[in-house]
C-alpha positions in Angstrom: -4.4 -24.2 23.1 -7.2 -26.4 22.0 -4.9 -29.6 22.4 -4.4 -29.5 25.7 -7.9 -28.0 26.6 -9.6 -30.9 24.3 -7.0 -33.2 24.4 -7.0 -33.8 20.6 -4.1 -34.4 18.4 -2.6 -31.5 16.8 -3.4 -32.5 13.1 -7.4 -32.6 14.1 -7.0 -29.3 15.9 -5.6 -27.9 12.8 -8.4 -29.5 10.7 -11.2 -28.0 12.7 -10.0 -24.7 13.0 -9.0 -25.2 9.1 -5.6 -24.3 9.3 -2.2 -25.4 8.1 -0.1 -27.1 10.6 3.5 -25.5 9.5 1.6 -22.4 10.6 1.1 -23.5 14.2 4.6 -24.2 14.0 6.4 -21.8 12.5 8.9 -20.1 13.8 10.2 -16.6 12.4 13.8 -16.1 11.5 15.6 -12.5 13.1 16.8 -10.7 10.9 20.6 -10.7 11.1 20.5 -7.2 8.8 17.3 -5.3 11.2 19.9 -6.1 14.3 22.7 -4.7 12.6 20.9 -1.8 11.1 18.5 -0.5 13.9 21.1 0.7 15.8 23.0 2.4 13.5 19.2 3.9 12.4 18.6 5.3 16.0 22.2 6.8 16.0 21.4 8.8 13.0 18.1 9.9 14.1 19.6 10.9 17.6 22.7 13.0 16.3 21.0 14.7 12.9 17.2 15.6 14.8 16.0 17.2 11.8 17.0 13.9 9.4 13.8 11.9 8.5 14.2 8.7 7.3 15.0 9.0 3.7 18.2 11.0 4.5 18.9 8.2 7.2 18.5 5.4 4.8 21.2 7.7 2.9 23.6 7.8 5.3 23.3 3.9 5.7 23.4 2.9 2.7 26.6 4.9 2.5 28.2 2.8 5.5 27.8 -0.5 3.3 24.2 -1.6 4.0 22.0 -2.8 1.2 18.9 -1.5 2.4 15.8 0.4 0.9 13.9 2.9 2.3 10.9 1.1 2.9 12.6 -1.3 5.3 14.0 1.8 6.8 10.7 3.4 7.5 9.1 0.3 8.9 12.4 0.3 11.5 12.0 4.1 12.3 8.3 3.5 13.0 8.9 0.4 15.1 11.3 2.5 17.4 9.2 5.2 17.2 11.6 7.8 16.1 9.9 10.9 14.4 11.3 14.2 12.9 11.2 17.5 15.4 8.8 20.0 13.7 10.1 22.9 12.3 9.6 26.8 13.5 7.4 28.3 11.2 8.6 31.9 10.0 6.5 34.6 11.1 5.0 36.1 8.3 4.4 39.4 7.6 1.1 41.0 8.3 1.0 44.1 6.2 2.8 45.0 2.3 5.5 47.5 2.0 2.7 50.2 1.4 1.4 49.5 4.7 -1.8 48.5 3.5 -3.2 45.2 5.1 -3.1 41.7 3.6 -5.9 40.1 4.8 -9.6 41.3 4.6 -11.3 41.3 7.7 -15.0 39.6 7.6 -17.8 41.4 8.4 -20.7 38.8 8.2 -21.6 35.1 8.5 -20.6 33.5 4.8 -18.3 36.2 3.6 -15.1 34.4 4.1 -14.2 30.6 4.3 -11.1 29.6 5.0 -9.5 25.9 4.4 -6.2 24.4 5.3 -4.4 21.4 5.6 -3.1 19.9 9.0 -1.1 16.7 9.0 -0.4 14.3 11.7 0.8 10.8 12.5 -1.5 8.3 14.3 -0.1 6.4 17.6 1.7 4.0 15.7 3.3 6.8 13.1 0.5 6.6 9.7 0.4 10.4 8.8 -3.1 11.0 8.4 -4.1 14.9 6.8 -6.9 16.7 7.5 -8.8 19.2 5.5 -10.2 22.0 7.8 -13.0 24.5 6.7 -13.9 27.4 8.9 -16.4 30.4 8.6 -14.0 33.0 9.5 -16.9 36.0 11.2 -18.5 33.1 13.2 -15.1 30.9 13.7 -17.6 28.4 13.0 -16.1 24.6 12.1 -17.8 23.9 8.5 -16.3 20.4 7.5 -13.0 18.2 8.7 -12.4 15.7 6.7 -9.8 12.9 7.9 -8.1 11.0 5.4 -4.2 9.4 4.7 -4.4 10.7 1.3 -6.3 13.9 0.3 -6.0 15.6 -2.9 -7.5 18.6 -4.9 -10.8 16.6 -6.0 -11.4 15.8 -2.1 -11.1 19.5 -1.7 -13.7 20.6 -4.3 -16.1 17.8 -3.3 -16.2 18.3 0.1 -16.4 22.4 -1.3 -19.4 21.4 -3.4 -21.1 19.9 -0.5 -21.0 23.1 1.7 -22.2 25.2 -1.3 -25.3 23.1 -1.4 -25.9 23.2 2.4 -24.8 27.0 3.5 -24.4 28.7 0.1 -21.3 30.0 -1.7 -19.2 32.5 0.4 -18.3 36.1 -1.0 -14.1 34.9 -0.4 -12.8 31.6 0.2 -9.0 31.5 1.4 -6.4 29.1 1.8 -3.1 29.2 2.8 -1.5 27.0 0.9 
């Protein structure tokens, strides 16, 4: 601290550095409602796995808590708790006629494909991910990383290849 290492008074440290003195001092309350709740939070997570933290601020609230979700998420991210991800069901590959779904491609530029993929940074932010893929070559086209991604991201990012590569015969998506 630069009173000791100085040996200046408190109030001049303060000054230089141009900050308040009650924030050098302050001292943060615990919250007597977080210790209460947290536990009963982890419990929830622990005995419904599939629960995210909506449901859980549900099942709280129903206990007596006032407590909003918000508070509930920022406790479920501190603790690190996260939802298991579901099985995907396998999907058929051909219709009832036998005949197959999905085209094969047969050069570079006949068929795009996009998706989404979500995922949560180290501290638990989702982030999504738009992928676009040449599917003959299995060539990466574009990733674009965002929190929030939407249809106009999409068609920009879309544009942008058409004007580099040229338009595709097919573009697909699974979604």
């Amino acid at each position: 601290m630069l009173v000791e290492r100085f040996s200046t008074s408190e109030r001049r440290a303060c000054k230089v550095l141009g900050l308040h003195r009650n924030t050098k001092r302050y001292q943060p309350k615990e919250d007597r409602v977080n210790r209460e709740v947290t536990p009963r939070i982890i419990h929830y997570a622990g005995e419904y796995g599939r629960y995210g933290y909506k449901r859980v601020t549900a099942l709280v609230r129903a206990e007596g808590f006032k407590i909003n979700h918000k508070r509930v998420y920022r406790i479920w991210r501190q603790e690190g708790l996260k939802v298991p991800e579901k099985q995907p069901k396998r999907s058929r590959l051909w219709f009832n006629d036998g005949s197959c779904i999905r085209k094969r491609p047969e050069y570079k530029n006949h068929v795009w494909s996009y998706d989404f993929v979500h995922d949560y940074t180290y501290d638990g932010r989702p982030i999504k991910m738009l992928t676009i893929l040449d599917e003959f070559s299995r060539e990466s086209l574009a990733i674009v990383v965002n929190r929030k991604l939407n249809s106009l991201d999409v068609l920009e990012t879309l544009a942008d290849l058409f004007v580099q590569r040229g338009v595709p015969k097919y573009i697909r998506s699974d979604n």
